[in-house]
C-alpha positions in Angstrom: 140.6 80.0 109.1 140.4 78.4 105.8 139.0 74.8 107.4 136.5 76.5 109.4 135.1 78.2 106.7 135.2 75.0 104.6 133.8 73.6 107.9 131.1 76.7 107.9 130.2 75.7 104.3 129.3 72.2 104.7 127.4 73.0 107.5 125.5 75.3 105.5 124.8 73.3 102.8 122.8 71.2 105.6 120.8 73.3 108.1 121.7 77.1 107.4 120.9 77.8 103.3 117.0 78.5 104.1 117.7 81.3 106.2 120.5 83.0 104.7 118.7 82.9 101.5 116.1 84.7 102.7 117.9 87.0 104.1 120.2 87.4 100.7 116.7 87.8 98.9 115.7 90.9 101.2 119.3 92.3 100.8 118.6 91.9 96.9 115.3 93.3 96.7 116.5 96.2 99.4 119.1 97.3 96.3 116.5 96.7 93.3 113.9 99.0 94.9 117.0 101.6 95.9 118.0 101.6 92.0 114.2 101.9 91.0 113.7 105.0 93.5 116.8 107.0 91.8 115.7 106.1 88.5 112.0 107.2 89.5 113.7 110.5 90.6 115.4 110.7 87.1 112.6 109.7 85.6 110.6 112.2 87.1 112.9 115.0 85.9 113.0 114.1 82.5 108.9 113.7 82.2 109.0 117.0 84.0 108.3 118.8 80.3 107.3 117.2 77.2 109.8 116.3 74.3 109.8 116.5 71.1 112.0 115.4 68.3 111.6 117.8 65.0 113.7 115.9 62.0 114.7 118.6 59.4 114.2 118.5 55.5 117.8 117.2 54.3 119.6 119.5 52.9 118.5 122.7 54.0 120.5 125.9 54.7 122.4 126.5 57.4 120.8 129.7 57.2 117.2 128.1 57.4 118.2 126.0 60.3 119.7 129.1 62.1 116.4 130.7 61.2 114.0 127.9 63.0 116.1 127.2 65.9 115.8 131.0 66.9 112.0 130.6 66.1 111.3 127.9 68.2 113.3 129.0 71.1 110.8 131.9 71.7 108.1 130.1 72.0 106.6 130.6 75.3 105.9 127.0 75.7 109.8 125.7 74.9 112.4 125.3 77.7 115.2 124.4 75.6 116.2 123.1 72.2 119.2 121.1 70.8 120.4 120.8 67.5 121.7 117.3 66.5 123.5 116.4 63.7 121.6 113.6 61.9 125.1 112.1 61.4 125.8 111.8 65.4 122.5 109.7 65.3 123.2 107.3 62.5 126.8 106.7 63.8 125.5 105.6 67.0 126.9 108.9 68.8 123.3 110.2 69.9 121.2 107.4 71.1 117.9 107.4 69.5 115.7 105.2 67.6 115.0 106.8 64.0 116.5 104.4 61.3 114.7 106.8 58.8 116.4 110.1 59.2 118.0 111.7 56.5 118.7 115.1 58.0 119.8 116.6 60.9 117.1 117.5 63.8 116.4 119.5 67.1 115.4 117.9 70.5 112.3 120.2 71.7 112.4 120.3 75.3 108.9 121.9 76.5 107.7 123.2 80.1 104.6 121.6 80.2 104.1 117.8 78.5 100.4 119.2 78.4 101.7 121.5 75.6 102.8 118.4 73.4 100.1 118.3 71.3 99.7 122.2 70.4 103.3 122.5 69.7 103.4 119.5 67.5 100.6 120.9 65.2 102.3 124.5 65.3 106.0 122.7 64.1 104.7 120.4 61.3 103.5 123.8 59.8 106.7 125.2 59.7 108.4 125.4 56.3 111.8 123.0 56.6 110.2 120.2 59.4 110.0 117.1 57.7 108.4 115.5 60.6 107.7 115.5 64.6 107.8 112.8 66.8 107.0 112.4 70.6 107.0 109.4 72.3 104.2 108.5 74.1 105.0 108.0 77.7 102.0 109.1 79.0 101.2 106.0 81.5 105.2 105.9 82.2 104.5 109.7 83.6 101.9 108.7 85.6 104.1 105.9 86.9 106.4 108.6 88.1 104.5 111.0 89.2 102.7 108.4 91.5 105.9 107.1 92.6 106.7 111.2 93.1 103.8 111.5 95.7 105.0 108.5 97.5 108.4 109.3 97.8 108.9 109.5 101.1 106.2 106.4 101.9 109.0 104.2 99.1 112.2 105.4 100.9 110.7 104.4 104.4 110.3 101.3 102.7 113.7 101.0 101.3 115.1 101.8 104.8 113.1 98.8 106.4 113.6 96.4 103.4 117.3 97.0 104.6 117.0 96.9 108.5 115.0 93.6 107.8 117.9 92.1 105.4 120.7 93.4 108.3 118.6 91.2 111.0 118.1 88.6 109.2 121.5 88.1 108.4 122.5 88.4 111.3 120.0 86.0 112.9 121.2 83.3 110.2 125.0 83.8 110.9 124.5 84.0 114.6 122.5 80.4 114.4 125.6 79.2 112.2 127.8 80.2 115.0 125.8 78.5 117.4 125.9 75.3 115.3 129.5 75.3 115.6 129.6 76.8 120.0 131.3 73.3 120.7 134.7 73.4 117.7 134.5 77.5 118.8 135.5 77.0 122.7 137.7 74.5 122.1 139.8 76.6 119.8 139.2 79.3 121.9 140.6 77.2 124.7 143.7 76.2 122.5 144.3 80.4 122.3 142.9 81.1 119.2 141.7 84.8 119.3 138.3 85.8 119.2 138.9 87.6 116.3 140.6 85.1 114.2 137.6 82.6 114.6 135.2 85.2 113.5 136.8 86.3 109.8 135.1 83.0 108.2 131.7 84.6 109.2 132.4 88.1 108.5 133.6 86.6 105.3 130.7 84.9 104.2 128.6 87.7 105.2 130.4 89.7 102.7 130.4 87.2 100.2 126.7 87.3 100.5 126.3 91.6 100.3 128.9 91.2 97.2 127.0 88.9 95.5 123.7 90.8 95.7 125.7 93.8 94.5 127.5 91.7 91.8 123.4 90.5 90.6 122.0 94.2 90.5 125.1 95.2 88.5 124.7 92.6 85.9 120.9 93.3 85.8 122.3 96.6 84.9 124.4 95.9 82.3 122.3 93.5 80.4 119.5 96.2 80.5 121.6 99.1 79.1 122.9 96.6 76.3 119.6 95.5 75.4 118.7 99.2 75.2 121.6 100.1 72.7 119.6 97.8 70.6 116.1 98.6 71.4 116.6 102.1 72.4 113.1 103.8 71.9 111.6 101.0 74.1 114.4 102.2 76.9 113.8 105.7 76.3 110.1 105.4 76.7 110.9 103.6 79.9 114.0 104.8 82.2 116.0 106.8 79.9 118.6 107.3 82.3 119.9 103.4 81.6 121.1 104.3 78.4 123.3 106.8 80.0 126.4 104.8 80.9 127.8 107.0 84.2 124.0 106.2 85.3 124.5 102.8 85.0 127.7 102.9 86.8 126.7 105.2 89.5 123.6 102.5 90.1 125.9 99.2 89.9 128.7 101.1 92.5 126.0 101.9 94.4 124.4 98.8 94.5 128.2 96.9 95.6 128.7 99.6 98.0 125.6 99.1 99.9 124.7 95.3 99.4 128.7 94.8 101.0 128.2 97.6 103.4 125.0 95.5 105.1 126.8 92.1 104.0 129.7 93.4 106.8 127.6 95.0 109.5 125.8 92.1 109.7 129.0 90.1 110.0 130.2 91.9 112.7 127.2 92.2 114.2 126.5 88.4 114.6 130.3 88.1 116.3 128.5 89.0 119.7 127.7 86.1 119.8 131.1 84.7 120.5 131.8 86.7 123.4 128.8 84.2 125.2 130.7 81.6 123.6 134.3 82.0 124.1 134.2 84.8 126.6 
């Protein structure tokens, strides 16, 4: 098996790249637009109400805080808030990009992000709020929420970006088989099984889904580093890559699948040896 693959790879270097690289380009792009449509989803959820972050005068009472957290919370516009020590943010434990804070803070989750700009004038004029900050991701929602009304439109897309990677890979690797129809009935002849002369194809298949996999994943990981550095630009973009299970539910998902077609389409083109070496 090992010299037919070397065998299969030559050949490939000679007559078969074109295709299969166009075929390992769908079969990439099939998995980038998959990970964009979760993150869209995620994204989606998180623009779903506005956000604010309040930082608080250093230094004040834990009375004072108790007292403005049970303010805020009954505001008819807030859905939630979250006090944050200011120390969980400058030791890197809460991931968010304010170099300047002094003292602690609460995370302002609203219903409506049409409410940001009322709520922000109502907490600067509470006695104890050093500041309020919201990011402005106002063409990022509109991003999602486009992306919202075409969800179903995106994930037929996704579904043919994937039939169309499976065919073409299996159009490539059945041509490769072809190339080689002679060297395959002659082994077949010498009682080599069917099977055993198909494994170098199924093989490279494989290598092929695993390798588009293996280039989301590190697109992944380089992302989510780059956003422990930069991480207000990440947050005002997809916030769920600077969650690390995110990033490796998206980079298991992305090996899962890009194998997953990588095989079917392996086995797939292995009819063609039955016309071969029936």
């Amino acid at each position: 098996m090992i010299s037919l693959l070397q065998e299969l790879l030559r050949l490939l270097r000679r007559k078969g790249l074109g295709s299969l690289l166009v075929a390992w380009l769908l079969l990439v792009l099939f998995l980038a637009l998959l990970d964009l449509f979760i993150l869209a989803g995620r994204g989606l959820e998180e623009v779903a109400g506005g956000e604010l972050l309040v930082p608080l005068t250093p230094g004040l009472l834990p009375s004072k805080i108790d007292q403005l957290y049970l303010e805020i919370r009954e505001w008819e516009e807030v859905a939630q808030v979250r006090f944050i020590f200011g120390e969980e943010v400058r030791a890197g434990l809460v991931k968010l990009s304010l170099p300047d804070l002094a003292g602690d803070l609460f995370r302002v989750q609203l219903r409506d992000p049409g409410e940001v700009a009322s709520v922000k004038e109502r907490l600067e004029k509470l006695p104890g709020v050093a500041s309020v900050i919201s990011y402005d991701r106002g063409a990022l929602e509109g991003f999602f929420r486009t992306l919202g009304r075409l969800r179903w439109p995106l994930l037929a897309l996704i579904v043919v970006l994937g039939l169309l990677a499976l065919i073409r890979l299996r159009a490539a690797l059945r041509a490769l088989i072809t190339s080689f129809s002679g060297e395959l009935r002659l082994l077949h002849l010498s009682g080599v099984a069917r099977k055993t002369m198909g494994r170098p194809f199924v093989l490279l298949a494989a290598l092929l889904g695993l390798g588009g996999g293996l280039l989301l994943t590190l697109g992944l990981y380089l992302t989510h580093n780059w956003g422990r550095v930069h991480t207000e630009a990440l947050y005002r973009s997809f916030p769920g890559l600077l969650e690390p299970q995110t990033v490796l539910a998206l980079a298991l998902l992305s090996i899962g699948f890009g194998l997953l077609i990588g095989l079917l389409g392996g086995m797939w083109s292995l009819l063609t040896l039955r016309r071969l070496a029936p």
